[in-house]
FIPARO-609090 format. One line per 2 residues: number of its first residue (from 1); their letters; for each residue x, y, z of C-alpha. Coordinates in steps of 0.1 Angstrom, whole numbers. Layout:
BEGIN
NUM> a> X,Y,Z; ...
END
This chain:
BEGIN
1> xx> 0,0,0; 14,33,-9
3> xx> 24,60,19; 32,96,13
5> xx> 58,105,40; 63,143,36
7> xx> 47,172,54; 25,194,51
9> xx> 41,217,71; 73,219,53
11> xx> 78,252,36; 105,260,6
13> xx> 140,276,25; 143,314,21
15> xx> 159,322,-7; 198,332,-4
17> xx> 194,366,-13; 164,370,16
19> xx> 188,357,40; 214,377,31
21> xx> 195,411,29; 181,398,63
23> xx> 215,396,75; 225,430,69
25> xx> 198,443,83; 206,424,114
27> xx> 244,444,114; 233,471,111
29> xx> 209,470,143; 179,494,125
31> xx> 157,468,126; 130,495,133
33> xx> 112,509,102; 118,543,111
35> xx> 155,542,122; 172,547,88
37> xx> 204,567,85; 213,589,59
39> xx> 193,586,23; 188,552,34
41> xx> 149,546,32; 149,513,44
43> xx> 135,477,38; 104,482,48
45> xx> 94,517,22; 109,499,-5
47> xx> 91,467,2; 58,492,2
49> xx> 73,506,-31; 79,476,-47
51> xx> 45,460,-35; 27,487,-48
53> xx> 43,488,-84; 37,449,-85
55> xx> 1,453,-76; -5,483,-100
57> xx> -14,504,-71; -9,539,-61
59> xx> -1,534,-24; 10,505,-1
61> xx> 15,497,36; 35,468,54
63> xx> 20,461,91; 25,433,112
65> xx> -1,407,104; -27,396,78
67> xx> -56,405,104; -44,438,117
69> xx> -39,448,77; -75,438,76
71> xx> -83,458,113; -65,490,96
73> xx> -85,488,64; -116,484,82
75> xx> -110,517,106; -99,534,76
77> xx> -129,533,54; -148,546,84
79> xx> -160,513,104; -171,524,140
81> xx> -186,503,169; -219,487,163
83> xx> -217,490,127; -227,462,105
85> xx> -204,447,85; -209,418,57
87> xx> -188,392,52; -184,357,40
89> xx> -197,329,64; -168,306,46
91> xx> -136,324,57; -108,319,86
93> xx> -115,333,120; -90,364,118
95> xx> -116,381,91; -148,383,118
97> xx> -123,391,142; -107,419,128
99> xx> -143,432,127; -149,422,162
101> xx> -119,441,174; -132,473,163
103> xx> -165,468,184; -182,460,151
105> xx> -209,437,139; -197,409,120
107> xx> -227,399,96; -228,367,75
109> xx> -231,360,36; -237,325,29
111> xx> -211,300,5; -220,290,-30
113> xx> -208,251,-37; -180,271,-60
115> xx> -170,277,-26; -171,315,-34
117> xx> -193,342,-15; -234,336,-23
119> xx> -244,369,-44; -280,362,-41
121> xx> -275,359,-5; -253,388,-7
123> xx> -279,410,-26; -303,403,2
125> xx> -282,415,31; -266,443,13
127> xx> -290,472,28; -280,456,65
129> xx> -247,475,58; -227,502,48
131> xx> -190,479,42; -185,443,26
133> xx> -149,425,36; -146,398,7
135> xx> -127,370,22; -112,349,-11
137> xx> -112,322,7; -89,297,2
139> xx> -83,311,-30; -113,311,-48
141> xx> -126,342,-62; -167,349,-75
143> xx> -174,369,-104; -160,398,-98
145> xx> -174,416,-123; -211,408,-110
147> xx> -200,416,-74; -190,450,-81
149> xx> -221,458,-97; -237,450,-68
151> xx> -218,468,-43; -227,500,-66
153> xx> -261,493,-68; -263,494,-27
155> xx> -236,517,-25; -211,492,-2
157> xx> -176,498,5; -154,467,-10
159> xx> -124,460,12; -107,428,-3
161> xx> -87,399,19; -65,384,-5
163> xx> -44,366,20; -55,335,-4
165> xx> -51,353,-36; -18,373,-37
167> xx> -6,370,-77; -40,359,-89
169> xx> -66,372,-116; -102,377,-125
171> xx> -104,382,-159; -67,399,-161
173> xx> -74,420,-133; -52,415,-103
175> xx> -72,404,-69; -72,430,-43
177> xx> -81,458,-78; -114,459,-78
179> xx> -127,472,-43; -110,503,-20
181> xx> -88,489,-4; -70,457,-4
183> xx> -53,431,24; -27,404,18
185> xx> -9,383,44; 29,371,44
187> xx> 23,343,71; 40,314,66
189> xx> 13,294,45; 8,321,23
191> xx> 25,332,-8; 53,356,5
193> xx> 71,343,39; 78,367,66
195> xx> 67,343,98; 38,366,104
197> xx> 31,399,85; 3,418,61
199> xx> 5,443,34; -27,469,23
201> xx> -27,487,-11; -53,511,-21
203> xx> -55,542,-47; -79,564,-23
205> xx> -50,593,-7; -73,598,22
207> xx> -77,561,33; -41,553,28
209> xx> -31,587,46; -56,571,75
211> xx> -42,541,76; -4,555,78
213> xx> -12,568,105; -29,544,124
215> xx> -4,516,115; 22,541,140
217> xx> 39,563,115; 38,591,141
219> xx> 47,627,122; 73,603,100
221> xx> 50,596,71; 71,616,46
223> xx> 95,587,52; 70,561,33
225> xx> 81,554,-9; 42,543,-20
227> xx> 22,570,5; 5,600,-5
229> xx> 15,633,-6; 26,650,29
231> xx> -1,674,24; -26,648,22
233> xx> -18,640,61; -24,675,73
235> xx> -62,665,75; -59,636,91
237> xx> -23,634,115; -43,652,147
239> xx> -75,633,144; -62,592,139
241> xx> -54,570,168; -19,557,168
243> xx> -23,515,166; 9,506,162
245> xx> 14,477,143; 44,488,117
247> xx> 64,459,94; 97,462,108
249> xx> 130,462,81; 139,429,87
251> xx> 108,409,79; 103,435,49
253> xx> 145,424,38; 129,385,39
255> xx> 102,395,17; 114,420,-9
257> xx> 136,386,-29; 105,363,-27
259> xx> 82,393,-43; 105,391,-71
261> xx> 97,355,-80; 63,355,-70
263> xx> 51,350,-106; 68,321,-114
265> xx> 65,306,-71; 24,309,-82
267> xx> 27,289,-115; 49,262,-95
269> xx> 17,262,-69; -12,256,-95
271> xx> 6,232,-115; 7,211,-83
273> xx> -29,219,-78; -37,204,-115
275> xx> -20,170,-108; -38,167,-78
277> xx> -71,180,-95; -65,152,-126
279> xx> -62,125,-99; -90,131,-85
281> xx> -114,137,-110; -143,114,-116
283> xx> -132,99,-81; -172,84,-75
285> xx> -190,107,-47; -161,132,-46
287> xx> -168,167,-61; -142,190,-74
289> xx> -147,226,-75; -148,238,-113
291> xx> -126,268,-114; -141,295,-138
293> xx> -124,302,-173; -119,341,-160
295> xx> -99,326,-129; -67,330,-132
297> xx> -64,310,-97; -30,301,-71
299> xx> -35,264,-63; -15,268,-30
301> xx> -43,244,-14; -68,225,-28
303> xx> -104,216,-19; -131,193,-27
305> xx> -167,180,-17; -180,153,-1
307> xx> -214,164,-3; -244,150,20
309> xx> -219,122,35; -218,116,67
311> xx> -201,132,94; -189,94,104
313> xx> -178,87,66; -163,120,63
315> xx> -141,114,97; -132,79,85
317> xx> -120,93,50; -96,119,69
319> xx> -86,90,88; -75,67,65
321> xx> -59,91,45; -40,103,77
323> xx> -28,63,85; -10,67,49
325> xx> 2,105,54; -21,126,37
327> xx> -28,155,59; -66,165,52
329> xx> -83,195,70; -124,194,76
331> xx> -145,227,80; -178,198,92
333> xx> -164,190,122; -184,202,153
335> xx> -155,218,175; -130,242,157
337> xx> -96,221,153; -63,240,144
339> xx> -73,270,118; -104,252,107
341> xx> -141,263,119; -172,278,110
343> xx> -193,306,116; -218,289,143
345> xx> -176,286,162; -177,323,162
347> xx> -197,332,195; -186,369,195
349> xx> -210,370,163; -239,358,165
351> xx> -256,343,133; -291,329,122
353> xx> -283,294,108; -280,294,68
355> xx> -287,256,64; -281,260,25
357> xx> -241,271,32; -244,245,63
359> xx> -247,219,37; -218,229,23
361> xx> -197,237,45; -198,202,65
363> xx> -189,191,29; -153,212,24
365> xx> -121,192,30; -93,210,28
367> xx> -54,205,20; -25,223,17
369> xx> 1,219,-14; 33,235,-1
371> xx> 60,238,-28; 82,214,-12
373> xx> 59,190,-29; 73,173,-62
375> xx> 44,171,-87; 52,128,-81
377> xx> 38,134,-46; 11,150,-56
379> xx> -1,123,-81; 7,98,-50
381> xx> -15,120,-29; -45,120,-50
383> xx> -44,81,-58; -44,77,-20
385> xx> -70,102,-12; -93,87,-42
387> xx> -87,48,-30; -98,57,7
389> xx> -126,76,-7; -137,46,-26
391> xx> -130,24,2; -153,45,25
393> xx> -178,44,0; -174,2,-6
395> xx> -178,0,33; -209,15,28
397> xx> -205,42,45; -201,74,23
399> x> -237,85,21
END
């Protein structure tokens, strides 16, 4: 019986020239954004420059994490407590959170079985709120096209989390392009590696002024390479809270080389995604998620359906799998486990159940497809995954 025996866990090295712009960094001792020396602007503006120009975007920011990028964004366009804000129901738990920190109201849009936010669903919440964050979960973006027609027609405010979707496309278009502002995360599992760490880019002066400022720039903001104009501050510098959560120079020295081969890093992740995808397709009871012509997608995890099972067939499909090394996630389980839950997990907001998205969510396993994989392991991981589903399903057990 094949075995896979590498992890899931296991991320590339950094590349040389990371390491060895990290190292300098570390001699000099200005680790701190803001403690340059001379003409010197330091990693972190030219990691905002050089972000920005890859993007297309006027203006970029580095903070400190994915979810306070997202926190920033949110305060920026004007969220205050008790105001409503849509989002998806399928999404990780930092993306209601960032909403809850701000004393928000975190308000749910239910999943399509494309795995993409429900824009019927959407279209009937819209006039609950002023301000949509559109989690791309797990890398799967709706038609954009249609959703930005709909946020003009109610007249919502489109932040975008791309922490899934950094280097991807609808229809040519670049995510994190088509609403106001735009997150991205450099965690670990995501497509630039910094540990922990988040990027916003955005064309709108004022909100990027705002969000200088609340990310701790104090009165240094002429320091930034991708801000607005200093005089764009003068209406804001008195009147924003200081939140410090800065990118210091050394994670930005880490990422500024991997930004450089990000292209080619997200072409190495689908074609993984496609091997597993062909090995698992036509796999009897299993559904694959059809990704749209206009998708120009990063396959740095893959998921799949096992629609209407069982929670007991589900569990014994992850453990099989497991027993011969293939690491699968499950967003059906009733407890939260590791980064995986739901929107019924999130106590802190409250939701009415959605039983259409229940159905699908207690469907979504989930798997990660870190480049350290050779695309022979992931043809050995999909011809384990489909025996044990069909062995599940010959046990009688898979519906």
């Amino acid at each position: 019986m094949e075995r896979f025996t590498g992890s899931f866990t296991q991320q590339e090295p950094i590349p040389e020239a990371a390491i060895a712009a990290a190292v300098a960094v570390m001699r000099s001792g200005r680790l701190h954004r803001y403690n340059t020396l001379g003409d010197d602007p330091g990693e972190a503006a030219l990691l905002e420059q050089d972000f920005a120009a890859a993007m297309g975007a006027k203006y970029a920011l580095a903070v400190a994490s994915g979810g306070y990028a997202l926190a920033t964004a949110l305060r920026a366009v004007g969220v205050k407590p008790g105001d409503r804000v849509l989002t998806n129901a399928f999404t990780l738990a930092p993306v209601p959170g960032a909403i809850a920190s701000l004393g928000a109201v975190p308000v749910f849009v239910g999943v399509s079985e494309a795995l993409t936010i429900d824009l019927d669903d959407l279209a009937a919440k819209a006039d609950q709120a002023e301000v949509l964050l559109l989690s791309h979960m797990r890398g799967h973006i709706c038609d954009m096209e249609a959703l930005t027609a709909l946020c003009r027609a109610h007249d919502l405010t489109l932040i975008e989390d791309c922490a899934h979707t950094m280097g991807a496309r609808w229809n040519g278009v670049l995510s994190g392009r088509h609403g106001r502002v735009a997150c991205y995360s450099t965690q670990t599992y995501k497509h630039l590696n910094s540990g922990e760490g988040g990027l916003l880019i955005s064309d709108d002066a004022d909100l990027m002024a705002r969000a200088v400022m609340l990310s701790g720039s104090y009165m240094l903001y002429p320091r930034h390479l991708a801000a607005p104009d200093p005089a764009v501050f003068e209406a804001v510098k008195y009147d924003t809270p200081n939140i410090s959560g800065r990118m210091d120079n050394l994670r930005a020295a880490i990422l500024r080389p991997q930004l450089a081969q990000l292209t080619t890093q997200c072409a190495a992740w689908t074609a993984r995604y496609r091997v597993v995808e062909a090995g698992l397709r036509e796999t009897p009871g299993l559904r694959l998620i059809e990704r749209p012509e206009a998708e120009e997608f990063v396959g740095s995890s893959i998921q799949f359906l096992l629609l209407d099972w069982s929670a007991e067939a589900i569990q014994a499909v992850l453990a099989r799998c497991a027993a011969r090394g293939v690491e699968l996630k499950w967003f059906g389980g009733a407890e939260p486990s590791g980064f995986t839950s739901r929107y019924e997990s999130w106590r802190y907001a409250p939701s009415a159940p959605m039983p259409a998205s229940d159905r699908v969510l207690k469907a979504i396993v989930d798997m990660r497809l870190p480049l350290t994989f050779t695309l022979a392991d992931c043809a050995l991981i999909a011809r384990i995954i489909r025996a044990e589903v069909l062995a599940v399903q010959q046990a009688g057990d898979g519906d």
